[in-house]
C-alpha positions as CSV (number, residue, x, y, z in Angstrom):
1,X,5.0,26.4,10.7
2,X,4.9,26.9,6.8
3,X,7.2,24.0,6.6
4,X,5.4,22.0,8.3
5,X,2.2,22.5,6.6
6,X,3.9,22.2,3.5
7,X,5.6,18.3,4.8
8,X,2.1,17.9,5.9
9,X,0.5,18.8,2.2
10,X,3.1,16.5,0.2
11,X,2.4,13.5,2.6
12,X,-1.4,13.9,1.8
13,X,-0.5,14.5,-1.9
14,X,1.6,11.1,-1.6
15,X,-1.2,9.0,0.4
16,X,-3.7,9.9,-2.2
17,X,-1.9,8.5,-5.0
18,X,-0.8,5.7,-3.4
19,X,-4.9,5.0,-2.4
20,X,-5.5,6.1,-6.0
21,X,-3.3,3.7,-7.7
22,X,-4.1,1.0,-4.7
23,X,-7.5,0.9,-5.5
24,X,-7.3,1.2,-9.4
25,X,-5.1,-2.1,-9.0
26,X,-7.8,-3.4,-7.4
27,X,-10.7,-2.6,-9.7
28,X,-8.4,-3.9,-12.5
29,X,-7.9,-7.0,-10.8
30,X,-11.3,-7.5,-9.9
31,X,-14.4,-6.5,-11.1
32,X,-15.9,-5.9,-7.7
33,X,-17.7,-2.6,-6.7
């Protein structure tokens, strides 16, 4: 159980910072908010 909430933590760790970076690239990209 605290290894699954752990596989569970790092996954939404790892979606964050690929939204993060996804929608920096955007904004960089274009200046549209």
């Amino acid at each position: 159980l605290k290894e699954d909430f752990n596989n569970k933590n790092i996954k939404n760790i790892f979606i964050n910072l690929i939204k993060y970076c996804y929608f920096k690239f955007i904004n960089k990209n274009h200046k549209v908010l």
